[in-house]
Every structure is written in structure tokens, then in C-alpha cells.
C-alpha positions as CSV (number, residue, x, y, z in Angstrom):
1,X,0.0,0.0,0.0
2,X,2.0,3.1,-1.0
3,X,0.4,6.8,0.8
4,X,2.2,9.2,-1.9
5,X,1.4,12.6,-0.8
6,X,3.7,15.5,-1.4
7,X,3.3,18.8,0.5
8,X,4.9,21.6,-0.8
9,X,6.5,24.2,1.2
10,X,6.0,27.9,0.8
11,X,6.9,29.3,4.2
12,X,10.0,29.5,6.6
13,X,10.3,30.6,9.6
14,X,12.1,33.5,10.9
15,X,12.8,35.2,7.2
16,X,9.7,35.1,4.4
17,X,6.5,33.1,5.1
18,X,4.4,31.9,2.4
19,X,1.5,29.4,2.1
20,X,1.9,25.7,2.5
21,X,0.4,23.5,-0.5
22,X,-0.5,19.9,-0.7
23,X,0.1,18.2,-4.2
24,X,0.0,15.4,-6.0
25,X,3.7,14.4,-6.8
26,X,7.1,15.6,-6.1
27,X,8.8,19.0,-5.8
28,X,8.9,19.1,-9.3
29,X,4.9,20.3,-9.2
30,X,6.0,23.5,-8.7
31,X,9.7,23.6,-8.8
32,X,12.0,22.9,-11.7
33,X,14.5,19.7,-12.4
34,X,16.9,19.0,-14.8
35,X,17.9,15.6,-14.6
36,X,19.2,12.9,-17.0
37,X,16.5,9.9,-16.9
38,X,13.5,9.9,-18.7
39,X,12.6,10.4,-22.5
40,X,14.2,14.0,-24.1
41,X,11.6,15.5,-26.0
42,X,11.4,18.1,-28.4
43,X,10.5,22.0,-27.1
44,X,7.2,22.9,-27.7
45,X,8.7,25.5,-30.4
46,X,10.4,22.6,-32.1
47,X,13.6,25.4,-32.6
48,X,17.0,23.9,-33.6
49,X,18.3,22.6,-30.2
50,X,21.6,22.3,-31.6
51,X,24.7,23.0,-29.1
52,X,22.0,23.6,-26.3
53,X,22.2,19.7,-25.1
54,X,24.0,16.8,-25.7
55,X,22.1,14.0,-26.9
56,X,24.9,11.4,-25.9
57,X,24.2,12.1,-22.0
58,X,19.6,11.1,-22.2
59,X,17.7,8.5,-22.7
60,X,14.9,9.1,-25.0
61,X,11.9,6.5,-24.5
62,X,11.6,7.4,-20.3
63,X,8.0,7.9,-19.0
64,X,9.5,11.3,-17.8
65,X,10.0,13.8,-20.4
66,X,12.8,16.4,-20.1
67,X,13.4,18.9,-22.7
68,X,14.3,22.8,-23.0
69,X,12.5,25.9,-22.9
70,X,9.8,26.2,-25.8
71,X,10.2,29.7,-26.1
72,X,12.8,32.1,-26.7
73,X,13.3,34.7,-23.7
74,X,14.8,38.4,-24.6
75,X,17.9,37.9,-22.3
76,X,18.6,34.4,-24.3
77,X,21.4,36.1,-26.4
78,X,22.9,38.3,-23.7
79,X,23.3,35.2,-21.3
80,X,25.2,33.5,-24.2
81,X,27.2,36.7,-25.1
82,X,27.9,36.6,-21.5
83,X,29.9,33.7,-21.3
84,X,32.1,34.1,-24.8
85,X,33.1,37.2,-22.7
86,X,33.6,36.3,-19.5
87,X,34.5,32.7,-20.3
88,X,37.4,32.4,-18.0
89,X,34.5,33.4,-14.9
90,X,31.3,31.9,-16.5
91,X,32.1,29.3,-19.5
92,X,29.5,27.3,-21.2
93,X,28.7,24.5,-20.9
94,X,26.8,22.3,-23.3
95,X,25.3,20.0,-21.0
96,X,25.6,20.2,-17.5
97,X,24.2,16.8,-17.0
98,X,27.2,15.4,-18.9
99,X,28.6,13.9,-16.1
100,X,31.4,16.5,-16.4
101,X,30.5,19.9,-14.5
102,X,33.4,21.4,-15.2
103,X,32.7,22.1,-19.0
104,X,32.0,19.9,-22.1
105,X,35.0,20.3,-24.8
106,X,37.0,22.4,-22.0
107,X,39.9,20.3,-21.1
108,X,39.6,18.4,-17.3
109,X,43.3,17.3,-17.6
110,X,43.8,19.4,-14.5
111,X,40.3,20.1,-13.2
112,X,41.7,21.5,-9.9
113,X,42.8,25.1,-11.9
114,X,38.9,25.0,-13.3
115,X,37.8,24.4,-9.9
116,X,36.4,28.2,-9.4
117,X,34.2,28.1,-12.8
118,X,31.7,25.8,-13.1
119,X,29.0,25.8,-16.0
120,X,26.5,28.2,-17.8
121,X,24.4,26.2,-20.0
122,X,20.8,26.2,-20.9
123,X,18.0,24.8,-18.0
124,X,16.9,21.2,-18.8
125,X,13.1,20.4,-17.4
126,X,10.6,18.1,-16.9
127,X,8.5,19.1,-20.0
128,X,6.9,17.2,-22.2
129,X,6.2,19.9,-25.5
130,X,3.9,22.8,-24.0
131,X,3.1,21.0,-20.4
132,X,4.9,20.6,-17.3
133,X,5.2,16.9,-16.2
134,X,5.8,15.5,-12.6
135,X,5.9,12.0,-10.9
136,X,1.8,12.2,-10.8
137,X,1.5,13.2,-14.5
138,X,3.8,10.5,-16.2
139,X,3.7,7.9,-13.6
140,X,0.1,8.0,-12.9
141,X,-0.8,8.6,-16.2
142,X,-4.3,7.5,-17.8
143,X,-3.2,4.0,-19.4
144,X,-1.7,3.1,-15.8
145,X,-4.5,4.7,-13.9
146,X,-6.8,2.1,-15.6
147,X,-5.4,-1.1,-13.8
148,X,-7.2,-3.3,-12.2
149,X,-4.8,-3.7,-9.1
150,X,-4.5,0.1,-8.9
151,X,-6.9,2.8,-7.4
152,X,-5.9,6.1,-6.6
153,X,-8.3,7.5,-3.8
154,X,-8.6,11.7,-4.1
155,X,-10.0,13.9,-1.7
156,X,-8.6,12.4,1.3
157,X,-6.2,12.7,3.8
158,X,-4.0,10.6,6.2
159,X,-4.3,10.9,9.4
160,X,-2.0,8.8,11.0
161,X,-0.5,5.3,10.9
162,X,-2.0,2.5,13.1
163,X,-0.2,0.0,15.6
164,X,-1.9,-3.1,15.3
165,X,0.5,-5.5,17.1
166,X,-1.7,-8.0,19.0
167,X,0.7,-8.1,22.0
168,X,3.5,-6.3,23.4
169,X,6.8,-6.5,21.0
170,X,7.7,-4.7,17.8
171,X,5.2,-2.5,16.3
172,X,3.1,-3.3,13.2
173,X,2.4,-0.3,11.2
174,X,0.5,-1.9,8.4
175,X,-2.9,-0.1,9.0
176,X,-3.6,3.7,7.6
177,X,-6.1,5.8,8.7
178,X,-7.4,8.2,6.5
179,X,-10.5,11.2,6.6
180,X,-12.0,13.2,3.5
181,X,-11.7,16.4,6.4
182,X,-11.4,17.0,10.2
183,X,-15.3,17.6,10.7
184,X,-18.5,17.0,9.0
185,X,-21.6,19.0,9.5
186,X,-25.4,16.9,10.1
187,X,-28.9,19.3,9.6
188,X,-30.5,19.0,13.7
189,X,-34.2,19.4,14.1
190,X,-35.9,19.7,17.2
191,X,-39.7,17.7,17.1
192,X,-42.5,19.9,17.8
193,X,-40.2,23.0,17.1
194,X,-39.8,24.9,13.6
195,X,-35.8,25.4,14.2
196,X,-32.6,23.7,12.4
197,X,-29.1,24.0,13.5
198,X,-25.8,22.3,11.9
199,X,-24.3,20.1,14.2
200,X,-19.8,19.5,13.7
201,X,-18.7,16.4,14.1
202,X,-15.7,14.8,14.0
203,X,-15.8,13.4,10.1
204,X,-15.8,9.5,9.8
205,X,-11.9,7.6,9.8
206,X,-11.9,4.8,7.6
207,X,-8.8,2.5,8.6
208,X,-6.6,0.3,5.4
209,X,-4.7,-3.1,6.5
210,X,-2.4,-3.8,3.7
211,X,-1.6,-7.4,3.3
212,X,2.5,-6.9,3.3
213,X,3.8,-3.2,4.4
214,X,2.8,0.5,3.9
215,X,5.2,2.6,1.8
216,X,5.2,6.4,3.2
217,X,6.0,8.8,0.2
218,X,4.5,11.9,2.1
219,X,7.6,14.3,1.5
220,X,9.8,16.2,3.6
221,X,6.7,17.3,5.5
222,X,4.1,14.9,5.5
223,X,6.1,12.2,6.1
224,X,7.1,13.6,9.8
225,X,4.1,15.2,9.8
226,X,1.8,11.8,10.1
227,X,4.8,9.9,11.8
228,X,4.3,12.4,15.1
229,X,0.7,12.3,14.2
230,X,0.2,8.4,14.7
231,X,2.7,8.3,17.8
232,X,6.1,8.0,16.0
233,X,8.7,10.8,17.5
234,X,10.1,12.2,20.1
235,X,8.1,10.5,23.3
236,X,8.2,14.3,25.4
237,X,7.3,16.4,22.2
238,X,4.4,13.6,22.1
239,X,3.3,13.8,25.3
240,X,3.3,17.9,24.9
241,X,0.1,17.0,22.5
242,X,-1.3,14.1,24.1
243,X,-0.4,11.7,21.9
244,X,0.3,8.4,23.4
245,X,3.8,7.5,22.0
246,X,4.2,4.3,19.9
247,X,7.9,4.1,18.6
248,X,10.7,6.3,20.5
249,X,12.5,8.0,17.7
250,X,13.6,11.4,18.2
251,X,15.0,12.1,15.1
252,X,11.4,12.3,13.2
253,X,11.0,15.9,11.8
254,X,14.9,16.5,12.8
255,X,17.5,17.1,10.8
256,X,15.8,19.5,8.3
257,X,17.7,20.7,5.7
258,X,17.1,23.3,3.2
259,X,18.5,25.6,-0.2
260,X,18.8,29.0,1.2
261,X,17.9,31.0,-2.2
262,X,18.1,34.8,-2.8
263,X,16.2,36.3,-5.4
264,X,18.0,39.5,-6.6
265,X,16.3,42.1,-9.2
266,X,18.1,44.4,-11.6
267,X,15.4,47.1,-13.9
268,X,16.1,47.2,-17.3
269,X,15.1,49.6,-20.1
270,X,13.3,46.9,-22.1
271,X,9.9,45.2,-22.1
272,X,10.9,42.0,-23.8
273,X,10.0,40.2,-20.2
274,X,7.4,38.4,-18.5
275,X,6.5,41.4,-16.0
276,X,3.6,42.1,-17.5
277,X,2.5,38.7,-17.6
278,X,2.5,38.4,-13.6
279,X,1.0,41.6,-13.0
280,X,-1.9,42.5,-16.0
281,X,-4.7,40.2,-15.9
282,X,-5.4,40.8,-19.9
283,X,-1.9,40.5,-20.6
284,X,-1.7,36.7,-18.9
285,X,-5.1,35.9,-20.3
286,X,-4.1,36.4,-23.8
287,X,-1.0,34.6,-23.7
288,X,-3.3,32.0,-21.6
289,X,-5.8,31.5,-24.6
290,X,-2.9,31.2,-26.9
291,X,-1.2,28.4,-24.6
292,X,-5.0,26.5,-24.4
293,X,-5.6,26.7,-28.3
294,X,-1.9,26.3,-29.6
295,X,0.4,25.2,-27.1
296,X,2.8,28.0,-27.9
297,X,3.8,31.1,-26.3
298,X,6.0,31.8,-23.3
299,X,3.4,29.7,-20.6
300,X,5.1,26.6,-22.2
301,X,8.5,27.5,-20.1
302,X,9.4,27.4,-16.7
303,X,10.5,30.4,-14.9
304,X,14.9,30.8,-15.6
305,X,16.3,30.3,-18.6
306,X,19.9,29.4,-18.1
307,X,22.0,28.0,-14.9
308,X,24.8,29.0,-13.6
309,X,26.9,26.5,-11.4
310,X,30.0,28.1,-9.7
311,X,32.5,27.2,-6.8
312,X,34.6,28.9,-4.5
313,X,38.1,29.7,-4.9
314,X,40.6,27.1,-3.1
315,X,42.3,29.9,-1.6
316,X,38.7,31.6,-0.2
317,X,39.4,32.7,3.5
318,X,36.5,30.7,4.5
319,X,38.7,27.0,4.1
320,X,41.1,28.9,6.6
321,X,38.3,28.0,9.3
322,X,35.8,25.9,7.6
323,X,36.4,22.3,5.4
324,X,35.0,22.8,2.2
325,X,31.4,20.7,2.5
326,X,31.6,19.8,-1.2
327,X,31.7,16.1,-2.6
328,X,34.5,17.2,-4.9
329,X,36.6,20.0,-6.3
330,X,34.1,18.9,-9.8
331,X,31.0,19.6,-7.5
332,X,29.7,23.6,-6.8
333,X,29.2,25.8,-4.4
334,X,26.2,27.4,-5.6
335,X,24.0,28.2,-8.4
336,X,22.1,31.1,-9.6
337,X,19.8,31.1,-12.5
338,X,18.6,33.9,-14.8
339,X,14.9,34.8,-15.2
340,X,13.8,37.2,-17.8
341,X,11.8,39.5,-15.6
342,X,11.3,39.8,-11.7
343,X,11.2,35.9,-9.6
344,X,7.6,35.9,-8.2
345,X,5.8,38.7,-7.8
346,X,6.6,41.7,-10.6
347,X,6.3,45.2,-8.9
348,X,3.4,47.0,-10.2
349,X,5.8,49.3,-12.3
350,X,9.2,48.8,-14.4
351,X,10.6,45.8,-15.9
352,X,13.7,43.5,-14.8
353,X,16.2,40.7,-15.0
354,X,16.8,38.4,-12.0
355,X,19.7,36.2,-10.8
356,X,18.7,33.8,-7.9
357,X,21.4,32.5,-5.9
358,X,20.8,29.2,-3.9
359,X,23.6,26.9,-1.9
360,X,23.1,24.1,-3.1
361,X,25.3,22.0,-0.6
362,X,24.2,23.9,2.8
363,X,26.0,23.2,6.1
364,X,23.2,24.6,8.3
365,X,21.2,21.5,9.5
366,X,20.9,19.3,12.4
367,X,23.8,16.2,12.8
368,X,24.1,13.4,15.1
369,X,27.3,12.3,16.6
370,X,27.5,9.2,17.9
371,X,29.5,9.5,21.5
372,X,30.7,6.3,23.1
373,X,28.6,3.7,22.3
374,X,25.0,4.5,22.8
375,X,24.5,7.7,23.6
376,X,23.9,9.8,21.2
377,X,25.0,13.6,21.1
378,X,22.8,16.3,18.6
379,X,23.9,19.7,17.7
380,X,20.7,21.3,16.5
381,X,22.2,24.0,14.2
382,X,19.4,22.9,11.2
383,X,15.7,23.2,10.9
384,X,12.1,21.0,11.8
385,X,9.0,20.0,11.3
386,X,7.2,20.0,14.4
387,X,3.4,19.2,15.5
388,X,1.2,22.2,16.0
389,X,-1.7,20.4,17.1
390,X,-3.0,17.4,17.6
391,X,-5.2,17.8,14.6
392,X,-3.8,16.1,11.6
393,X,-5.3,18.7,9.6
394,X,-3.3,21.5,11.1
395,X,0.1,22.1,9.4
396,X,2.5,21.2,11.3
397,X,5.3,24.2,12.5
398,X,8.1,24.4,9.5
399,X,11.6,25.9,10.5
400,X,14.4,25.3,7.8
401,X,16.6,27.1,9.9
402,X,18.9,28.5,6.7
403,X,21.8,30.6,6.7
404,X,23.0,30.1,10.1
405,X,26.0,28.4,9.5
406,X,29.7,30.9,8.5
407,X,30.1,29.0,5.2
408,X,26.4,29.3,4.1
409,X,26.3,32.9,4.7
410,X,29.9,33.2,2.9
411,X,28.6,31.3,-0.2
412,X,25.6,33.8,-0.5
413,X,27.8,36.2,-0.2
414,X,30.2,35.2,-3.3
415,X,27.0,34.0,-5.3
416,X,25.5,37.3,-5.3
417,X,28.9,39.0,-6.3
418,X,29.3,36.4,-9.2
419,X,26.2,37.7,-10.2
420,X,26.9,41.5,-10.6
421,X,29.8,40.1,-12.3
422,X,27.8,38.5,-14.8
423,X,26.1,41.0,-15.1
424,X,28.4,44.1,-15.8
425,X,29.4,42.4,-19.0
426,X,29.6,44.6,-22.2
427,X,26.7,42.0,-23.7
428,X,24.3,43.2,-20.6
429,X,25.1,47.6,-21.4
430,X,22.6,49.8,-22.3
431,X,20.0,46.8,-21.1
432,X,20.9,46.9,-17.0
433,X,19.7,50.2,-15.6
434,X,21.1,48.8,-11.8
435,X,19.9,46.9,-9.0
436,X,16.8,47.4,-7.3
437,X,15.2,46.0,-4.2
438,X,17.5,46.8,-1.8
439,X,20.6,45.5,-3.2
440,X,21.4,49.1,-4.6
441,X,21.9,50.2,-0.9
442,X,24.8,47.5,-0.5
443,X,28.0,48.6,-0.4
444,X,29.6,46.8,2.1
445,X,30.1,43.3,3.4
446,X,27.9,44.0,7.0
447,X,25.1,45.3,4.3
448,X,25.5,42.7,2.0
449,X,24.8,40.6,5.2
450,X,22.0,42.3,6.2
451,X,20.1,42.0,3.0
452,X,20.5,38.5,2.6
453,X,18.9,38.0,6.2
454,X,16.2,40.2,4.7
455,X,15.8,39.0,1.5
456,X,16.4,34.9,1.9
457,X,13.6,32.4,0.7
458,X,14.1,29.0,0.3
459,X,14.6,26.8,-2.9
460,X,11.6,23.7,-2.2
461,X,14.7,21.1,-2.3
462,X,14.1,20.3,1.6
463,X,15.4,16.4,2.6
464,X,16.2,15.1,5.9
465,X,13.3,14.9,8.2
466,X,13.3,11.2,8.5
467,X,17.2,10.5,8.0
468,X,18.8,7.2,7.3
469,X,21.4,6.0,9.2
470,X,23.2,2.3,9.3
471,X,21.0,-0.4,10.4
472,X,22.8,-0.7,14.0
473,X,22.6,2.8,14.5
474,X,20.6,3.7,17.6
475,X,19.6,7.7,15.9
476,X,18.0,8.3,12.3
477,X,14.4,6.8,11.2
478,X,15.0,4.9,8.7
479,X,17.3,1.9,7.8
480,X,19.3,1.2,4.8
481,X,16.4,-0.8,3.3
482,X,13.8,1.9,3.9
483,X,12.3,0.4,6.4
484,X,11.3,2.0,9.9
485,X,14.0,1.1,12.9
486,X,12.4,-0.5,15.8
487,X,8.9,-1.7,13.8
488,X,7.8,-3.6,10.8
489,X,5.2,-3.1,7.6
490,X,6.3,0.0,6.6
491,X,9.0,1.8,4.8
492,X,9.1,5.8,3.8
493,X,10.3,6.6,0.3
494,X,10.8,10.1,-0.6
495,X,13.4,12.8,-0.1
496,X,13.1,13.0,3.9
497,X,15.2,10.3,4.2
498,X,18.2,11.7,2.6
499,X,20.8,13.0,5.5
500,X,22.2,16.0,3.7
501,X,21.5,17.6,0.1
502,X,23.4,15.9,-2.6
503,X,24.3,18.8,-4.8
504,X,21.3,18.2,-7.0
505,X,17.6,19.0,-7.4
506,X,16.8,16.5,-4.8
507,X,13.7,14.9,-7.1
508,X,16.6,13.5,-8.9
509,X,17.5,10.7,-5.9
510,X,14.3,10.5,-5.5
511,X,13.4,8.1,-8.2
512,X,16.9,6.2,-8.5
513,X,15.5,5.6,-4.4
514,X,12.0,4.7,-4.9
515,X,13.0,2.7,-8.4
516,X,15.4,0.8,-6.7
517,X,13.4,-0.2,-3.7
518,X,10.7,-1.0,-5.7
519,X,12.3,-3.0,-8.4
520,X,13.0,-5.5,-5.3
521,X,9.7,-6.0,-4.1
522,X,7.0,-8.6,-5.3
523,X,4.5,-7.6,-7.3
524,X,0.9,-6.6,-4.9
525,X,-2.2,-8.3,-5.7
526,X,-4.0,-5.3,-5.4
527,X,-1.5,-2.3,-3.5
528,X,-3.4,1.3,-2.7
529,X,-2.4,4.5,-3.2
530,X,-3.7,7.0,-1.3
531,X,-3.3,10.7,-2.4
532,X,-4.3,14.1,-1.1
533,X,-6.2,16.4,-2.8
534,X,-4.7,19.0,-4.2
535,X,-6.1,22.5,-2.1
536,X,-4.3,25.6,-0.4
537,X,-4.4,25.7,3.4
């Protein structure tokens, strides 16, 4: 029985709070990915992809389609120019999925003296012509939604995961309870007496035994979100709600880790971007109509256009204190992608190109040391996902906790520097007016510090909140296999169980995880997959 809900997170604590959504899918619902499995298709523009991917490094008969953007963007050429100029600072790279970061037809004889430039190259998503695809979309397609040992159950929510044991001993966590809301409402009427009220009541939970195990594909939030629901935590922080405890494990919702991402704006003197788009009803409803009867127009990209992946100089004063937390001297630092107009909402006047920076191998989260031979010692320096209720239906308390580490706030630091660099390029005069939203106030490094604190989001690439560890370990949630330490009958499968980010879009993992584990299993009779509605809360 596999409970694949994904919630998507909009909010942070302590810097900018959004709204937290509940999808079908993975991250990739509303976030991009660039990733090498799958089928490459052709843009929905059909242009001459020509030197913008390398065909040698795809698979092309994947249920998940990745291709390029299907329409051209005004700062296309610029971006381009940008690297012919500055090649030495921001080369090109043909495919950054090449399995060679560093540069495709740039010599790697000596990769440590390229180790500072990484790649520019053009943004590979998962599109299929004008349409955004997902996990949900191309794995839960029609022809596989039709299957007899398949139903997919919409408009309803776990609650929580049930013990079922018969006796004392290891729990059994086969059992799923699940609610279409947290109340009903029943008409009342009084006899003899012409009045009506509405009654609330608590709405009906309808329990699931599966036959062999549960497979808990929730996400970085739901998953510790119904593990501290159905007893599964900390035993204290479950007491706090009254929620008897069922499995001791105090590393559920722990051990959240998180992009830190900065969005920063320049105003240019040209309308070629999508400003208008995001803030003139008319303007998006006409290049809606042509995206519903065509499948053309700029609706059939994502947001950026190119990437930028970049590393810090060996000799950065940062190593003199901290060891560099990269994989590699081939892995980076940080990213920033270019988007032809302001990221999120456009201001209601002017028009602009953004760079958005994001860590992409943060040090701020939550690590376990293992002290003697038990005990267990843990420096919380990374973020949570902690109850707020009781209620199931009440989102749980999200703190990513970014940006508190030195290097993470150094990185930010050098990202957003790259990207005035990138930007004072001959191929970006007479187009930059300067920067805008508080960045043009920045002229030292103790400003430049303040405005990241005031201007940091997060990048939706969150794993950690139910971490594997090795199977003897007495911390972490989840063992090698998947499964849950200390019960039986169910595993978790999704990105919470990753320990630290892995340098990529962490949908990637994702499915090499969740293909792998279940390429190994038996085929089910008749497995269940349970998935929430998709609503704003």
C-alpha cells in the first residue's frame, strides 16, 4: 500500500512566510529539475536545439519527459554573449548533465585550476512539449490509472499510521487511517419545534490493513508530519500534545535541511520580459488562450532560462576555518539562474532581469554524533518539522533554519557578487539600468549581510526529516532498506530520508530511491495509493 502525498512548502520561519500547498507528486509540481533519466523531447517551439544539449548524455523513450524551454526569452542572447566574454569566470557548458560539470569540450586534464568556474548552460526540465510533467502526471498517467490492481483515492487525507500488534513486542504499522476532512456538519431538528441548526462532528476515519507493508511517500513534511501524528517521534514532544507514544525515535521531523535561495532584481530599459505577464490580468489571459488553443507562447517555459553552477576559490578565506562541504573539487558551491523578468511577484511598475542565488550544498542542519557507544549527542544547528496540534489537519510548524551556518552565509555572499559580475558584461550595457530592491543600498560586506537575512527564501529542495542512518545505529528513522528502525510493515520513500542535500535537485535521488526499492519488491495483488487532494491551506 503506497500513501504518496507530497506537501509543498511555501513558508520558513524566521525570514519570508508563504503558504503551504498539498500536491500530488514531487517538488517538481511547482519547482523545476533537470535531470538525465526519462525520454528527451522536443520543445514545444520545435527550434534547432543544436549545441544547447548533448544527446549522448539522455535516454529518449523514459516515461518522464525532459526537454528545454519552448520559447525564446529576450535575455537568451545576452546570457550566451555573457559567457564568450567572461568565459574564464562563467564558461559554457553544453550539458551540465554530462557527467562533467566542469565544461564539455573544456579540457579536465587538471580540473583543480577549473575548480572556481563551473558551467552556464541552458535549463533542462521536466516538460513534455507545452506541459509541465511530474511523478503524478507521467507515472500516474491514464493508461496506468486504468489497472485493475491500482486505485488512486482523491479527496482524502492521512491521518495517521496505526499499531496493530496483538501483544506487546515490535510495532506493526500496516494499518492507515485516513478522513476526507477534520469535521463533518449533520442538519439537527428539534420535534414539535420549527428550528434547524448544523451540528460539527468529528468526520468519519476509515482505517486500510495492507496485506505486506505501507510505503510512506508523504515528503519532507508529511512524512514527519503523520509519523508524530500516529505516535512515532520524540516521546516528550508527544506527550506535549497528548499523543500516546508508539515508537521512540527522536530524530522524526529533525534534521531538516534546506537551499537557502536569494532572489535578486536588476530594472532594465526593455519590455521583452514576463513582468507584464505576472501583473496585468489581460496580458496573462491572452497569452493563456494562446497556450489553451496552440500550445505556444512563453506559458510553455518554466520560470529561468539558463543556470549557472560556480565554486569557491581554493584559496577563499572561508577554508582557513571551515572544510569545504563539497563532494569534490568537480561539485559547486552554488547556483544562480537567470529569469527574464522579476522571480515571483513583478512590482506593479518597471521591468527586470533576476539572478537567484541558492547553496546548493548547505552546512546549516541538524547532525548526530554518535558518542561512546549509545548515547547519542545532537547539535541542532538545522531546521524542523514539528506538530502544532493534535489535529492532523493542522500544518505542522516548518523551521528550515537556513543561513545560520559561516560558510552558508559566505557562499551567499560570493553568489551574489558572481552575479553583478555576470552582469556588468559589455553583452548586458545599455540593457541593466542597476539593482533594485535593496541591493542598490549594498556597499559593504555587513550590508550585504543584512540583505541576505532580509531577503532569503528557500529553494523547495528540503530532505532530511526522516534520515537514514546504518541499520545498528541507535539515531535516524529509517534503515538502509527503507524500512522504519524499531517496527515492521512500513517503509518511507521520498526525499526525507536523505541525510544531507546531494548537490542536486533532490527529485533526482528520488526516483533512483524509490525505483530501486521497488524493483525489489513482489509484485501486490492489489497495492493502494492514497493521495491528497490538491487544495491551499
Amino acid at each position: 500500500m503506497l500513501l504518496g502525498i507530497t506537501l509543498l512548502l511555501l513558508a520558513q520561519v524566521g525570514l519570508s512566510v508563504g503558504a503551504l500547498h498539498k500536491g500530488i507528486g514531487s517538488l517538481s509540481t511547482t519547482n523545476y529539475d533537470f535531470i538525465i533519466a526519462g525520454a528527451w523531447t522536443i520543445p514545444a517551439d520545435h527550434h534547432n536545439t543544436t549545441g544547447q544539449f548533448n544527446p549522448a548524455f539522455h535516454g529518449f523513450n523514459g516515461i518522464l519527459s525532459v526537454s528545454l524551454a519552448g520559447s525564446p526569452e529576450g535575455i537568451n542572447s545576452r546570457v550566451i554573449q555573457t559567457t564568450e566574454e567572461l568565459g574564464n569566470d562563467f564558461p559554457f557548458n553544453k550539458d551540465m548533465n554530462s557527467g562533467k560539470p566542469l565544461g564539455v569540450g573544456m579540457s579536465v586534464s587538471n580540473p583543480r585550476s577549473l575548480a572556481p568556474h563551473i558551467v552556464t548552460g541552458w535549463l533542462q526540465a521536466t516538460i513534455k512539449q507545452a506541459n509541465r510533467r511530474s511523478s503524478a502526471t507521467s507515472y500516474l498517467a491514464y493508461h496506468i490509472l486504468n489497472r485493475p490492481n491500482l486505485d488512486v483515492v482523491v479527496g482524502t487525507q492521512v491521518t495517521r499510521i496505526v499499531d496493530t500488534r496483538a501483544q506487546k513486542g515490535t510495532p506493526d504499522l500496516r494499518t492507515v487511517e485516513v478522513a476526507e476532512s477534520s469535521t463533518c456538519t449533520r442538519p439537527n431538528f428539534f420535534p414539535f419545534i420549527i428550528f434547524l441548526n448544523v451540528v460539527t462532528l468529528t468526520a468519519a476515519r476509515i482505517r486500510l490493513v495492507a496485506s505486506k507493508e505501507l510505503i510512506l511517500s508523504l515528503g519532507v513534511i508529511g512524512t514527519p508530519h503523520v509519523l508524530l501524528n500516529s505516535g512515532i517521534g520524540d516521546e516528550s514532544e508527544l506527550r506535549a500534545f497528548d499523543i500516546p507514544p508508539v515508537l521512540n525515535l527522536p530524530g522524526v521531523g529533525k534534521n531538516f535541511t534546506e537551499m537557502p535561495a536569494i532572489p535578486n532584481y536588476w530594472r532594465v530599459n526593455s519590455t521583452d520580459t514576463f513582468d507584464d505577464i505576472q501583473r496585468d490580468s489581460a496580458v496573462k489571459d491572452r497569452y493563456l488562450r494562446q497556450w489553451e488553443v496552440n500550445q505556444t507562447g512563453p506559458l510553455v517555459s518554466t520560470t529561468a532560462s539558463h543556470l549557472i553552477y560556480k565554486r569557491l576559490p581554493e584559496n577563499s578565506t572561508i577554508f582557513k576555518n571551515v572544510t569545504d562541504p563539497s563532494s569534490s573539487i568537480a561539485a559547486p558551491h552554488y547556483e544562480i539562474f537567470t529569469v527574464n523578468g522579476a522571480f515571483g511577484a513583478s512590482p506593479p511598475h518597471g521591468y527586470y532581469v533576476s539572478l537567484v542565488c541558492i547553496i546548493v550544498n548547505p552546512t546549516s542542519r541538524t547532525l548526530h554524533f554518535k558518542v561512546l557507544l549509545k548515547s547519542v549527542l545532537t547539535l541542532r544547528i538545522g531546521g524542523s518539522v514539528t506538530l502544532n496540534s493534535s489535529n492532523p489537519f493542522v500544518q505542522p510548524l516548518i523551521d528550515p533554519a537556513v543561513l545560520n551556518s559561516e560558510f552558508d552565509r559566505f557562499a551567499m555572499q560570493e553568489s551574489i557578487r558572481a552575479s553583478s559580475r555576470f552582469l556588468a558584461a559589455d553583452a548586458w550595457k545599455d540593457y541593466v539600468i542597476g539593482p533594485t530592491a535593496g541591493l542598490e543600498n549594498v556597499t559593504n560586506d555587513e550590508e550585504l549581510d543584512s540583505y541576505i537575512t532580509q531577503t532569503a527564501v528557500i529553494a523547495l529542495h528540503g530532505v532530511g526529516t526522516a534520515a537514514m542512518t546504518a541499520k545498528d545505529a541507535s539515531y535516524g528513522v529509517v534503515n538502509p532498506d527503507l524500512r522504519l528502525k524499531g517496527a515492521s510493515g512500513l517503509r518511507i520513500v521520498d526525499a526525507s530520508i536523505f541525510v544531507r542535500l546531494s548537490h542536486c535537485v533532490a527529485f533526482d535521488p528520488v526516483l533512483t530511491s524509490f525505483g530501486s526499492h521497488i524493483s525489489q519488491q513482489r509484485t501486490f495483488k492489489h497495492p493502494f495509493i492514497l493521495l491528497q487532494r490538491e487544495l491551499q491551506i
